[in-house]
C-alpha positions in Angstrom: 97.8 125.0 72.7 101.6 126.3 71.8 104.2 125.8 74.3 104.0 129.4 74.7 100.6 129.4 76.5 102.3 127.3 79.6 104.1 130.3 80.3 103.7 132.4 83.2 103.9 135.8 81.8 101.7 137.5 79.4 104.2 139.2 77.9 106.3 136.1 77.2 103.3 134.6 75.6 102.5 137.3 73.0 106.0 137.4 72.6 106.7 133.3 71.8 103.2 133.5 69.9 104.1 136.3 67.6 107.8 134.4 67.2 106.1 131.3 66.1 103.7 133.3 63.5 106.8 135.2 62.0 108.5 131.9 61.3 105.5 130.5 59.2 105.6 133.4 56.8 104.5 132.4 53.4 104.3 128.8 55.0 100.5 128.0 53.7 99.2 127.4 50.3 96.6 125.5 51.1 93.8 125.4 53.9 94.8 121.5 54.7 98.5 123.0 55.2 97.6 125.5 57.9 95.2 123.0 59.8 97.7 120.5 59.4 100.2 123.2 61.2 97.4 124.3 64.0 96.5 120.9 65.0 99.5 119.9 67.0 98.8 123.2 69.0 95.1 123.0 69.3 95.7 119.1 70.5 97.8 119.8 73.5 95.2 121.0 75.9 94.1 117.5 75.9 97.0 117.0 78.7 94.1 119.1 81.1 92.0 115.9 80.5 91.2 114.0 84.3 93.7 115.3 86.8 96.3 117.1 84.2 97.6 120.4 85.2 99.5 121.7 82.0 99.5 120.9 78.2 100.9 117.9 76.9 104.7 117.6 76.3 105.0 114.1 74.7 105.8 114.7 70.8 104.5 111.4 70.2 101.4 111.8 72.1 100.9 115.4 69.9 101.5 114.1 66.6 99.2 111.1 67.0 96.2 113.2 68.4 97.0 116.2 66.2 96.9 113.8 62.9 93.5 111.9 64.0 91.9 114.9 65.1 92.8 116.4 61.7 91.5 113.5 59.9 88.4 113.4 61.8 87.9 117.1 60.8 88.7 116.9 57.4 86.1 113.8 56.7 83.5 115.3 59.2 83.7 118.7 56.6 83.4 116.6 53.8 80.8 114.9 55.2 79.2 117.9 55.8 79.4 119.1 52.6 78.7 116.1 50.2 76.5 114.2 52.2 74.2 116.6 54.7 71.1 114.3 54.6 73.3 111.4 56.2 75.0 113.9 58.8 71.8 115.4 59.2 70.4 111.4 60.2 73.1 110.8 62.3 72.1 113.4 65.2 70.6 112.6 68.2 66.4 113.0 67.5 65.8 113.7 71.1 68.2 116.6 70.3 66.5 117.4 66.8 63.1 117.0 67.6 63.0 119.4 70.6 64.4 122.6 68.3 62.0 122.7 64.9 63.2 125.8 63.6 66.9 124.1 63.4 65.3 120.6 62.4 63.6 122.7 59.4 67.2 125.0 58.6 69.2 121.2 58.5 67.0 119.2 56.1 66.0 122.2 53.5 67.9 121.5 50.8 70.6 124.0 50.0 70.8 126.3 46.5 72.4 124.5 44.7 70.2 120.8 45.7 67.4 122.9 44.8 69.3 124.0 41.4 70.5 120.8 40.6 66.8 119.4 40.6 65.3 122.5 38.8 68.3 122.3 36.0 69.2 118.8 35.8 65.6 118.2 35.2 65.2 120.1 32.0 66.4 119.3 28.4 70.4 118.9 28.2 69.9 120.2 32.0 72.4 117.8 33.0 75.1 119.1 30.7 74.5 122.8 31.6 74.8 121.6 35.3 78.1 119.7 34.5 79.4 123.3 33.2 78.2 125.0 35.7 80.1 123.8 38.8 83.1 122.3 36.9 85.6 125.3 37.3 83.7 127.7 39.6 83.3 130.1 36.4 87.3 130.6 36.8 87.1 132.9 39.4 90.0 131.0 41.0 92.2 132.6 37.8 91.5 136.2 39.3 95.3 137.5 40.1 97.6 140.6 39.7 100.0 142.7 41.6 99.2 144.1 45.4 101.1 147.1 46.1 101.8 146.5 49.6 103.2 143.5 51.6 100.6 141.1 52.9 101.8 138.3 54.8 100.0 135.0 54.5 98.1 133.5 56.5 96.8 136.1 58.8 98.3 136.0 62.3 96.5 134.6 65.1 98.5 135.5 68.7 95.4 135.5 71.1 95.4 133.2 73.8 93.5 130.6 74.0 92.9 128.7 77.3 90.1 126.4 77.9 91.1 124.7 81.4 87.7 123.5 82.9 86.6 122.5 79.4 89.2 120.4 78.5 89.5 118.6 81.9 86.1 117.8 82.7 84.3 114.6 81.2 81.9 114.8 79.0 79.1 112.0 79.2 76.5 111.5 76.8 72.6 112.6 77.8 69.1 112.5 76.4 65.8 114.3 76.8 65.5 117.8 78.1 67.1 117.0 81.9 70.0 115.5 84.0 67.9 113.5 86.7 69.3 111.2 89.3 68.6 110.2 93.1 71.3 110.9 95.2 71.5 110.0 98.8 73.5 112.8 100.8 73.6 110.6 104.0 72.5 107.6 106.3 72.9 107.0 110.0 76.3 107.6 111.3 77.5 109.7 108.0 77.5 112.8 109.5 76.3 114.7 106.4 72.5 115.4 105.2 71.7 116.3 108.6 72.2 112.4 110.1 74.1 112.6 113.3 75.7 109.8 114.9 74.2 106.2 115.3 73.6 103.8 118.6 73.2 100.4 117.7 73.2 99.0 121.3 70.0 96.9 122.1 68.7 94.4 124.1 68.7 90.7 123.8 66.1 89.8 121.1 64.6 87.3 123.1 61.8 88.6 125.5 62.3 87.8 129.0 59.4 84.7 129.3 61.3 83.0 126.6 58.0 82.1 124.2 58.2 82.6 120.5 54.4 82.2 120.2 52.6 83.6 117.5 51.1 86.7 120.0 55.1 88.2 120.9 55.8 87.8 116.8 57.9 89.7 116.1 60.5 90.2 118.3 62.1 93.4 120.1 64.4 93.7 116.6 66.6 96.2 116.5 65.7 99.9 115.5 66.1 101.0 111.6 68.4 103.4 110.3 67.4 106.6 108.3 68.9 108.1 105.3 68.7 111.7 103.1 67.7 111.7 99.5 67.6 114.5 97.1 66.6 114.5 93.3 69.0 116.5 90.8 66.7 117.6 87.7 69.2 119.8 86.0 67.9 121.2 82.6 69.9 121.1 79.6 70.8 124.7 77.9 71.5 125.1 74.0 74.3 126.7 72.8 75.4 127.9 69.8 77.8 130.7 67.5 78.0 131.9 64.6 80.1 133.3 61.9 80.1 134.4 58.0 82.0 136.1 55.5 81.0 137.1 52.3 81.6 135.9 48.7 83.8 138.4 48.0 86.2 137.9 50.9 86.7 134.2 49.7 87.3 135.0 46.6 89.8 137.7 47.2 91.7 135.5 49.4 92.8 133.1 47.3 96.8 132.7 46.8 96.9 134.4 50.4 94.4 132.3 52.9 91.3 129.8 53.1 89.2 132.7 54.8 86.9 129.9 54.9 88.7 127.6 57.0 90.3 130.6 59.1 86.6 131.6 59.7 86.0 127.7 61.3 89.3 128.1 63.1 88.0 131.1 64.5 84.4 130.3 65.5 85.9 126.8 67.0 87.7 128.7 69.2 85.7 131.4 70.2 82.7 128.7 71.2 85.0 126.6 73.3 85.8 130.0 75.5 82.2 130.6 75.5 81.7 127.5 77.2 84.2 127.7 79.4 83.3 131.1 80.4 79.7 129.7 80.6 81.3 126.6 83.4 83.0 129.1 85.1 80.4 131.4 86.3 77.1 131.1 83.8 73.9 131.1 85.7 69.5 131.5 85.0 69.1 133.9 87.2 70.4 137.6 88.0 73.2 137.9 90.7 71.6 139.6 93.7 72.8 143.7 94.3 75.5 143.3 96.9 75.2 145.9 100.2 77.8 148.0 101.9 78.7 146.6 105.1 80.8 149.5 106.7 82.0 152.9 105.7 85.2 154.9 107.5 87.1 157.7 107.0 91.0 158.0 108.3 93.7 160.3 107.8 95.7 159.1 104.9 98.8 157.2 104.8 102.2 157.3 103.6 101.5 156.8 99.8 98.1 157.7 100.0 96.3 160.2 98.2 93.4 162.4 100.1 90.0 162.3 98.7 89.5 166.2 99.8 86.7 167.6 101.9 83.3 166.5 101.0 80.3 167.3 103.3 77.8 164.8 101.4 79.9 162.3 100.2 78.0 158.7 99.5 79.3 155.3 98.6 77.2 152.8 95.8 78.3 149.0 95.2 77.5 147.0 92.1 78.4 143.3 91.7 79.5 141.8 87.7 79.9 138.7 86.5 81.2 138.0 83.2 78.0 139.0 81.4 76.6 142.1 83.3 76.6 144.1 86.6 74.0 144.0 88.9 72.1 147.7 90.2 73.8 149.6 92.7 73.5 149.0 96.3 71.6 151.4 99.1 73.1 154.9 99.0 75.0 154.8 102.0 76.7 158.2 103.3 79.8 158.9 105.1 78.5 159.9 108.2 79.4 164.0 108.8 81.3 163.6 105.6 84.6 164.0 105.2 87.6 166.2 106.2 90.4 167.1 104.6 93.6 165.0 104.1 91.4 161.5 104.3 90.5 158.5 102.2 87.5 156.4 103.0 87.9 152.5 103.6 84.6 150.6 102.8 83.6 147.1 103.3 81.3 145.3 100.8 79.3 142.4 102.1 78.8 140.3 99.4 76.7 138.8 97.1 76.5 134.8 95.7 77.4 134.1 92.0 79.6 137.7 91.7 82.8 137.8 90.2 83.7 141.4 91.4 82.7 144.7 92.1 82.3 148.3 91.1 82.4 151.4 93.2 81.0 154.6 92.8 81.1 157.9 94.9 78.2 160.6 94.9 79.3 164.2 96.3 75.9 165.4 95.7 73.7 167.4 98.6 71.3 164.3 97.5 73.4 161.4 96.7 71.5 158.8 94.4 72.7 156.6 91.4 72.4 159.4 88.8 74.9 161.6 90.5 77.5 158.7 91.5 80.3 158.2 89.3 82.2 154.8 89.0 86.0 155.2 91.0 87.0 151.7 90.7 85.8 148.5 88.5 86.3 145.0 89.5 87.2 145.0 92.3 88.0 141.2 94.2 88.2 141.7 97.6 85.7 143.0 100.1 88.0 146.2 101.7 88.7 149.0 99.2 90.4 152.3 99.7 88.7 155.5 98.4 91.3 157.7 97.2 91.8 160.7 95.2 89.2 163.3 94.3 85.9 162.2 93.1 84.9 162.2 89.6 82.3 164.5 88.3 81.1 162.5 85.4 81.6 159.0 84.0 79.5 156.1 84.5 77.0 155.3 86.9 75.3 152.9 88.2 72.7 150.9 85.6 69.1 151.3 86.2 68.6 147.5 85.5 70.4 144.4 85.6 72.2 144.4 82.6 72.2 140.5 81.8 74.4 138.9 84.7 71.4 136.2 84.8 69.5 134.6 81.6 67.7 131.7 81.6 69.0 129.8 78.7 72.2 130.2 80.5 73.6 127.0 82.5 74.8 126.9 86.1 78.4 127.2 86.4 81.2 126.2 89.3 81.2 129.5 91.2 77.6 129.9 91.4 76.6 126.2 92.5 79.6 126.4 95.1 78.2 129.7 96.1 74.5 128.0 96.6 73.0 130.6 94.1 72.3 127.9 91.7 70.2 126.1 94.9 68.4 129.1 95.8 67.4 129.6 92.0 65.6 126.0 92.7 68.1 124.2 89.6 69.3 122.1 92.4 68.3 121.1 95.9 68.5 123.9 99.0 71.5 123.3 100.1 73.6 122.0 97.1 76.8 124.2 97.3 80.0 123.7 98.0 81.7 121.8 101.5 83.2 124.9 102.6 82.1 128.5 101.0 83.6 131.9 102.1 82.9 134.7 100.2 84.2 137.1 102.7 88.0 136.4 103.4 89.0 139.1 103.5 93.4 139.0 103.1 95.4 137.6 100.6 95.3 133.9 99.8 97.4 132.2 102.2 98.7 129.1 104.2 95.7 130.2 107.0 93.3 130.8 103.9 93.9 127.8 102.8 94.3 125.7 105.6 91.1 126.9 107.5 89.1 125.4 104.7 90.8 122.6 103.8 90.0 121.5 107.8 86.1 122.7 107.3 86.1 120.6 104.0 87.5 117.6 106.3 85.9 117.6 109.4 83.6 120.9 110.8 79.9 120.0 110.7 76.3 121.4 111.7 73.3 120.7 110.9 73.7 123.2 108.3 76.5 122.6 107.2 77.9 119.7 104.4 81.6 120.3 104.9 81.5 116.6 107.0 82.1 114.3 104.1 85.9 114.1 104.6 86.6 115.9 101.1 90.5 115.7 99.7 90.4 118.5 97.1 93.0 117.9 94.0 93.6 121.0 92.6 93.5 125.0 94.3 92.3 126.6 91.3 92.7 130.7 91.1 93.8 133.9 89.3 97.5 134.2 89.0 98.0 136.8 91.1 96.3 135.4 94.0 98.4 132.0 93.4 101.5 134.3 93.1 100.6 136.0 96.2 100.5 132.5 98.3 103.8 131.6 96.2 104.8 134.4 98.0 103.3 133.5 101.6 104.6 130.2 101.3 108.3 131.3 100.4 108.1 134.1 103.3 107.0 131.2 105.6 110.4 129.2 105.0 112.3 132.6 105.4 113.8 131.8 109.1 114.9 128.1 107.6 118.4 127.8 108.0 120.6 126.9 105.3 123.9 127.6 103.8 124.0 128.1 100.0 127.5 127.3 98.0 127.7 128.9 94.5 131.0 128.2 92.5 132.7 130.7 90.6 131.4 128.9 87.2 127.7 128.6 88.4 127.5 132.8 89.0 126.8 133.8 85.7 124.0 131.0 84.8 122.0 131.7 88.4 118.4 131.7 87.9 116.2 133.8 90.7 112.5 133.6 91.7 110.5 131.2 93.3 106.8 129.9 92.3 105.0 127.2 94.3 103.3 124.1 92.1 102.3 121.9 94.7 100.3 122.8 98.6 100.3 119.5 100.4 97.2 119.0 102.6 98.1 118.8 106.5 95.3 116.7 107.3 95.3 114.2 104.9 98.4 114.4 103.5 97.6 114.5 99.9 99.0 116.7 97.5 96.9 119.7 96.1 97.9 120.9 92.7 98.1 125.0 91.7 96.4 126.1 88.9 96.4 129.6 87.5 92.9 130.2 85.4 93.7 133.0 83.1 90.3 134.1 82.8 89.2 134.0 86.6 89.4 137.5 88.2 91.3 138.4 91.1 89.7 137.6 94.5 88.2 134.4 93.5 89.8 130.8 94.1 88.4 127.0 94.4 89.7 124.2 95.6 88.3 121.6 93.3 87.7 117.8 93.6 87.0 115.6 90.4 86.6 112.1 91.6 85.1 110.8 95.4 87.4 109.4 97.1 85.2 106.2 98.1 85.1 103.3 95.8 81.1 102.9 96.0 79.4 106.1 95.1 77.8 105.1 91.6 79.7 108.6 91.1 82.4 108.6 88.7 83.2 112.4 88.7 82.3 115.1 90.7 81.8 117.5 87.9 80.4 116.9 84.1 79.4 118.5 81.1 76.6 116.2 80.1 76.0 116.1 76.1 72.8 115.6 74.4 74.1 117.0 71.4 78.0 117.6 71.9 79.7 120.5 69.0 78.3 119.9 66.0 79.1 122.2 62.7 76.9 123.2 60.1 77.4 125.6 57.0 74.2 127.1 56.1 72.8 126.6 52.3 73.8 129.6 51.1 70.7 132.1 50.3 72.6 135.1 49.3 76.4 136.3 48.7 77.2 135.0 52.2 79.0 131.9 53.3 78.0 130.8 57.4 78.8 128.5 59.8 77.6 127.6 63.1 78.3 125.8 66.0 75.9 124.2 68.4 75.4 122.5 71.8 73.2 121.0 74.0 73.7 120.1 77.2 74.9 121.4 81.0 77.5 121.2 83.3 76.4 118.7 86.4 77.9 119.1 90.1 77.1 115.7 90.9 78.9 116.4 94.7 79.6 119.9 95.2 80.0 119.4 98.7 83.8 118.3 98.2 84.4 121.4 96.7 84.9 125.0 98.5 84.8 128.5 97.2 87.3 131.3 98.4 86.0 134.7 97.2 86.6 138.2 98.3 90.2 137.8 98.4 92.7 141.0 98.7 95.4 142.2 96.6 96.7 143.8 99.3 96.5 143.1 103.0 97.3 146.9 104.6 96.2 150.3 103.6 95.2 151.3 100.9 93.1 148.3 100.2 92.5 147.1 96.4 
């Protein structure tokens, strides 16, 4: 990743990326050039690896990484190319054998095998084939003038942030499942329903002292009891495509490899699949959420009235990344409302959602054909209705519209939420220490503090938020983080402190305040702040990566387990196309989700109106 991506604001980051394009301008002859110039940038995400919290900064570090990663993808192309049959031998058969419509695409020889054998096998074949490919026909020559200025290469100023992908390990696995034993507690733990222990007994001797055969065995002491689960997480494949045609290839010459800009391109756009797919992927559909309350109240200072409506009716949808759910029960404002009012609405929420969409009816029979969306994606669980309701737009869909699938994996969000245990992928149960999907307010030090104590130290029966988790990292959208910044600075407000500014210092003074680090009251450890650009607002985690006891057998708490890890193919070509694909095999595993919480339904805003 460039330097530019560590930045806070968006703005700044289009505005360093497009900087850093404009000074490469006519930079590139050749595709190894540009790769050679990527890498560097592509390589620093590697600093999110284990514990990291930002891109790596050590030039040494970059340029050794950036120059092996470059070799290793210049010889795994070649490969590729001149030696399929060898790279085809070299993947994993328990990954091969289980996909034969890929198995068959991979070892049928290309167009140009199967014209070398039908040529070269002919009289003076050999010499005819020698011609053939020796100067690609001179279409390389093709040149002349352009009468408009095209700057090469072509300019790439997305971002590009893969956080959970790049920091989470990714251990080799075979066959079609993840499956281990894991014991959740034993006598005296605390956690998988085992309470506290007595170990006081009786002398083992009975009273009349024999140790005849008859009294054999003695009064030994009682035997503990312990909770076992079995994980059998299935393994998902993944894969992407992209193509470009003859003619593009060709016509790019002297200005870009619009091959090797198309395998730029497709690497990137896979890796933020998967982490889009670890953040909140998941088999099955997200459940409709349901309206918990609907009021109406004058409006506020600042507030816009909805108007007087006699039949107006509130629908909720939840979304994920891939879909939004069908709309909730039609629920009515009861006797409507008057003028100069706004309607305040709670949503009670549902597990695996991301966020959620309201829409308002005025109908004299309110149902989802007549209710048009008034707000979309919404974080929190309050929202204000404002303004006068639309009479046309979108409505709520008549089916789910693909927030489950099952070739899709379980990602963080919905195994913390326990929808991934209720869709039977992992044991009831399985979810995260300390999940609240109803907050509420803004994150803040009592948001956070209330569940870093349940992930310490509450405990039910029903409840796994006893095993004395420590999370590492509070991971969330940036304006929830910049909101607790915000809490955390206006906490400090009454400190008292004198400030002393010379007369040299005024014009170099630097303002604003941003919070990195939250320490943990109870243990004392030091939680890091993440922003995750692609997480929406109202959803935060607090995220643990290794156990904190030495003999778990469980090295980290969270891994994308590989049957097949990326693996790139380019397709013989059948037609005036040139494609590539990228493919994947495996899942991500929450070994120990319980040391992990979920914070969802979090505000923007705190007062009325409530967004």
């Amino acid at each position: 990743m460039d330097d530019a991506l560590a930045s806070d604001s968006p703005a700044q980051v289009s505005g360093e990326v497009v900087k850093a394009a404009a000074a490469e301008v006519g930079q590139y002859g050749y595709s190894g050039d540009m790769l050679k110039a990527r890498m560097p940038f592509m390589v620093k995400g590697a600093g999110y690896v284990g514990n990291g919290n930002q891109p790596l900064r050590d030039e040494m570090k970059i340029v050794t990484k950036a120059h092996q990663a470059a070799l290793d993808l210049r010889v795994a192309t070649y490969r590729g190319y001149h030696a399929k049959p060898e790279v085809v031998n070299g993947f994993n058969p328990a990954f091969l054998n289980q996909f034969g419509h890929l198995k068959t695409a991979l070892t049928m020889p290309s167009a140009g095998e199967q014209i070398t054998r039908l040529v070269g096998g002919l009289p003076g074949g050999k010499e005819a084939l020698k011609a053939f490919t020796a100067t690609d026909l001179g279409i390389g020559t093709i040149s002349g003038l352009v009468p408009f200025d095209l700057l090469a290469p072509s300019r790439l100023i997305y971002p590009m942030y893969t956080v959970f992908r790049n920091k989470l390990p990714r251990p080799a696995g075979q066959g079609t499942s993840r499956i281990e034993k894991v014991f959740t507690g034993i006598s005296g733990s605390q956690t998988g329903g085992q309470g506290v222990v007595d170990i006081a007994i009786p002398e083992l001797v009975q009273a009349s002292g024999n140790l005849s055969t008859s009294s054999w065995p003695l009064n030994l002491p009682g035997t503990g009891s312990q909770t076992e689960v079995t994980l059998n997480v299935p393994y998902r494949f993944f894969g992407l495509t992209e193509s470009l045609s003859w003619l593009a290839q060709f016509a790019g010459q002297g200005f870009e490899d619009i091959s090797a800009l198309a395998n730029l391109i497709l690497l990137q756009e896979m890796m933020m699949g998967e982490e889009y797919m670890m953040l909140a992927g998941t088999s099955t559909p997200v459940a409709p959420a349901s309206i918990a309350s609907v009021t109406t109240r004058t409006a506020g200072s600042g507030e816009q009235a909805v108007g007087a409506h006699p039949n107006l009716a509130v629908i909720v949808t939840a979304t994920n990344y891939y879909g939004e759910t069908t709309g909730s029960a039609v629920t009515p404002v009861p006797g409507g409302i008057a003028a100069g009012q706004v309607v305040d609405i709670t949503i009670s929420p549902s597990p695996g959602a991301l966020a959620y969409n309201i829409y308002v009816s005025t109908a004299k029979e309110p149902c989802a054909a007549n209710a048009y969306r008034v707000a979309t994606g919404v974080g929190g669980v309050r929202f204000t209705i404002q303004r006068q309701p639309p009479t046309s737009g979108a409505t709520p869909p008549a089916t789910d519209t693909s927030t489950g699938k099952n070739t899709r994996m379980e990602g963080i969000i919905p195994t913390l939420a326990g929808k991934s245990a209720a869709a039977g992928v992992y044991p009831p149960g399985w979810q995260g220490g300390y999940v609240n999907q109803a907050v509420g307010q803004h994150l803040s030090y009592n948001v956070i503090y209330t569940a870093l104590d349940a992930l310490w130290e509450n405990w039910s029966s029903n409840d796994p938020g006893a095993f004395r988790a420590d999370p590492a990292e509070i991971v969330g959208d940036g304006g929830d983080i910049m909101r607790l910044s915000a809490d955390i600075i206006a906490q400090g407000a009454d400190t008292n402190y004198r400030l002393f500014i010379d007369q040299d210092d005024a014009s170099s003074m630097r303002v604003g305040a941003a919070v990195s680090e939250f320490q943990n009251p109870i243990t004392r450890s030091v939680l890091k702040l993440v922003v995750h650009p692609w997480l929406t607002q109202g959803t935060a985690m607090l995220m643990t990566y290794q156990l904190p006891q030495t003999w778990t057998n469980v090295a980290n708490a969270w891994e994308m387990t590989c049957v097949q890890d990326y693996v790139s193919i380019a397709w013989p070509v059948i037609d005036a196309s040139f494609r590539y694909s990228i493919f994947l095999y495996g899942a991500l595993v929450g070994h120990a989700p319980f040391y992990s919480g979920l914070l969802q339904g979090l505000q923007a805003s705190d007062s009325t109106p409530y967004n």
